[in-house]
C-alpha positions as CSV (number, residue, x, y, z in Angstrom):
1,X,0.0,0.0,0.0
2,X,1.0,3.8,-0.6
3,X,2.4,6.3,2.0
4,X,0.8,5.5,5.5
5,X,-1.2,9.1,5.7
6,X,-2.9,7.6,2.7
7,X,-3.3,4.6,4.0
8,X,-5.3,5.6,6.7
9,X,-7.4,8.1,5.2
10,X,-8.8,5.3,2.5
11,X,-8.9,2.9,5.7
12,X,-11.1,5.4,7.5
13,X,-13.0,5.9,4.1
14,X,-13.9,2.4,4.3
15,X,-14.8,2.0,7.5
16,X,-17.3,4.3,7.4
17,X,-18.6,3.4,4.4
18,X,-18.5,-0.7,5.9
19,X,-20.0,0.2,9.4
20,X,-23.0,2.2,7.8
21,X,-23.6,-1.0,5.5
22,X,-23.1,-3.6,8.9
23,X,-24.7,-3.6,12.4
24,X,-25.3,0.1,12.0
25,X,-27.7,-0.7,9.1
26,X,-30.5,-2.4,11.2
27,X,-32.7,-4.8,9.5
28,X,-31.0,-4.2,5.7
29,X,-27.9,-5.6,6.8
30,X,-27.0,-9.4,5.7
31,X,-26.4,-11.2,9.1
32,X,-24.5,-14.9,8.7
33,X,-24.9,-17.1,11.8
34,X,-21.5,-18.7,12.0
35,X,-21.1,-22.8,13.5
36,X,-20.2,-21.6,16.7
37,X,-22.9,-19.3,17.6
38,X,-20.9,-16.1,16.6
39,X,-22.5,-13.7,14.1
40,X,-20.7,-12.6,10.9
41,X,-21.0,-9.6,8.8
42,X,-19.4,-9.1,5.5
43,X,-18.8,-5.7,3.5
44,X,-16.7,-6.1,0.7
45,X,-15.8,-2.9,-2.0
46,X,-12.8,-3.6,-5.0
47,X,-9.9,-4.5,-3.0
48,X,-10.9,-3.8,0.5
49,X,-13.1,-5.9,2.6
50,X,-14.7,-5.6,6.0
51,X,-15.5,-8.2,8.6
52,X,-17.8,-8.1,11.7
53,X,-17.6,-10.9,13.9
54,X,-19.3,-10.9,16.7
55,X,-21.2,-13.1,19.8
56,X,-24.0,-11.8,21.9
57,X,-27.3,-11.0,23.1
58,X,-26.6,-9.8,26.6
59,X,-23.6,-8.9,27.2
60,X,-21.9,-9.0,23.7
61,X,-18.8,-8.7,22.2
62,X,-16.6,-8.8,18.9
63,X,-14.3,-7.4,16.5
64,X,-14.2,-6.1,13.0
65,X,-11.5,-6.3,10.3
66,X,-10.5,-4.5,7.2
67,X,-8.1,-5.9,4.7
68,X,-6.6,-4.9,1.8
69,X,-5.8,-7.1,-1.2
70,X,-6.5,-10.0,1.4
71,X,-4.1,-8.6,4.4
72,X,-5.6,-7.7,7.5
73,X,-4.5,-3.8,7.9
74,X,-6.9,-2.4,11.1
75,X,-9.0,-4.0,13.8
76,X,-11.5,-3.0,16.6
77,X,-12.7,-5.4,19.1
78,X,-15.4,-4.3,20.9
79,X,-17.8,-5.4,24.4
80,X,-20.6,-3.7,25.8
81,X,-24.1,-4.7,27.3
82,X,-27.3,-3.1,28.4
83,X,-28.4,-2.9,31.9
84,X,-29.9,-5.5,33.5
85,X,-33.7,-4.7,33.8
86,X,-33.9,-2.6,30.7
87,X,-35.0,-4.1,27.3
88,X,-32.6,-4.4,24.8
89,X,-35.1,-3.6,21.8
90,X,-35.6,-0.4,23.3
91,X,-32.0,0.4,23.2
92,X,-30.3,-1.2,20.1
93,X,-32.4,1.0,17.7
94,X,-31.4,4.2,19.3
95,X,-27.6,3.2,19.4
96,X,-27.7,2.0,15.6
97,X,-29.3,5.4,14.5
98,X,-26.1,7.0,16.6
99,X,-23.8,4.2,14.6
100,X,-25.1,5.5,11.2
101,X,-24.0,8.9,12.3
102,X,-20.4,7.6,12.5
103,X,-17.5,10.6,12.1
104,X,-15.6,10.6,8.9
105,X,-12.5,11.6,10.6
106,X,-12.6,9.6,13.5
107,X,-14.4,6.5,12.5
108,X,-15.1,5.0,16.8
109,X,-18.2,4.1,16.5
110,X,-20.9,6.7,16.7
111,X,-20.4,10.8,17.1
112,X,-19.1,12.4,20.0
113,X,-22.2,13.0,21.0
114,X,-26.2,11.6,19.8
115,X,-29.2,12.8,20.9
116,X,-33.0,11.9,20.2
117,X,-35.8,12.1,22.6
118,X,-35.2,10.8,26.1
119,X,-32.1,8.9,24.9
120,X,-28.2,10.5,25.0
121,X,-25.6,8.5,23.1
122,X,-21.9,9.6,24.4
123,X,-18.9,8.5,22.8
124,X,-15.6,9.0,24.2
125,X,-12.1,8.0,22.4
126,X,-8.4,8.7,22.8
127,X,-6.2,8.3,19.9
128,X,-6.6,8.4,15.9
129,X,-7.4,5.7,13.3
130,X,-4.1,3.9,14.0
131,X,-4.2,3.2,17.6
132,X,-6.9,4.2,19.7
133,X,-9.4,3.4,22.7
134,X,-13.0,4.5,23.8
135,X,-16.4,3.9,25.7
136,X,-19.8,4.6,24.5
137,X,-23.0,5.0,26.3
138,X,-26.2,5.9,26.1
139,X,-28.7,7.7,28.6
140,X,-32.3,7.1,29.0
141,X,-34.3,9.8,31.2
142,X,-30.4,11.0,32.0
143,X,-29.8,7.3,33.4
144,X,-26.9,4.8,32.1
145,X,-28.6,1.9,30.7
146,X,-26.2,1.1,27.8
147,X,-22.1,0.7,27.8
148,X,-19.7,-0.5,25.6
149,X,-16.0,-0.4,25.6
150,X,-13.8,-0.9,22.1
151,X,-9.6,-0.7,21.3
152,X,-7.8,-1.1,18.1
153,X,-6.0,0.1,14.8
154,X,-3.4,-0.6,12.3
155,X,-2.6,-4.3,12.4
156,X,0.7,-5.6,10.2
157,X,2.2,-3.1,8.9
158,X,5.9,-4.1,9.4
């Protein structure tokens, strides 16, 4: 691949581009159920692929790949769960509406900061595309009912 500011601009490209196809997609997104219970979710755009694995329900957890010309270059992996008490179905919706609102130039999961309703989705990170670290939650009535932590970047690049 090219210089390594270009690599991770067309990385971050793609990831956006992947994560507003996957998970953050809702109901349009192709979902395969893997053999060992896991859940798999496949983006793929000329040389660059994505790859969502994940397991869950309550709590979950899971990581997503890109690779380029069939090399793994940048990873997330990624656990969070809702509160006990609280119904998921009323939360999941809300957090894949922030998901679709995912930053161009920092491509952690949602925005900074989501808000609809009764509901507050806040994302916090440290770091760029090539190494970086964050938690996400979301508010209902101003109370925590949803976490998630996630860690990652560049992967093989020497």
């Amino acid at each position: 691949m090219e210089h390594m500011e270009t690599i991770i601009s067309d990385i971050k490209k793609f990831i956006v581009e992947a994560n507003k196809a996957g998970y953050a997609a809702g109901d349009s997104a192709t979902i395969i159920k893997e053999a060992d219970g896991s859940k798999t979710i496949v983006y793929e755009k000329g040389d660059w692929k994505y790859h969502d694995n994940f397991f869950g329900g309550e709590p979950y957890g899971g990581r997503e790949v890109v690779f380029y010309k069939g090399k793994p270059v940048w990873m997330m992996v990624y656990y969070g769960w809702v509160i006990p008490n609280i119904d998921p179905k009323t939360i999941y919706p809300f957090l894949q509406e922030s998901l679709r609102l995912i930053p161009e130039d920092s491509p952690f999961r949602g925005p900074k900061l989501h808000e609809s309703a009764n509901m507050h989705y806040i994302n916090e990170w440290k770091g760029q595309a090539d190494s970086f670290k964050g938690e996400e939650i979301i508010l209902l009535d101003k109370k925590e009912v949803y976490k998630a932590f996630y860690v990652g970047g560049l992967v093989d690049q020497r």
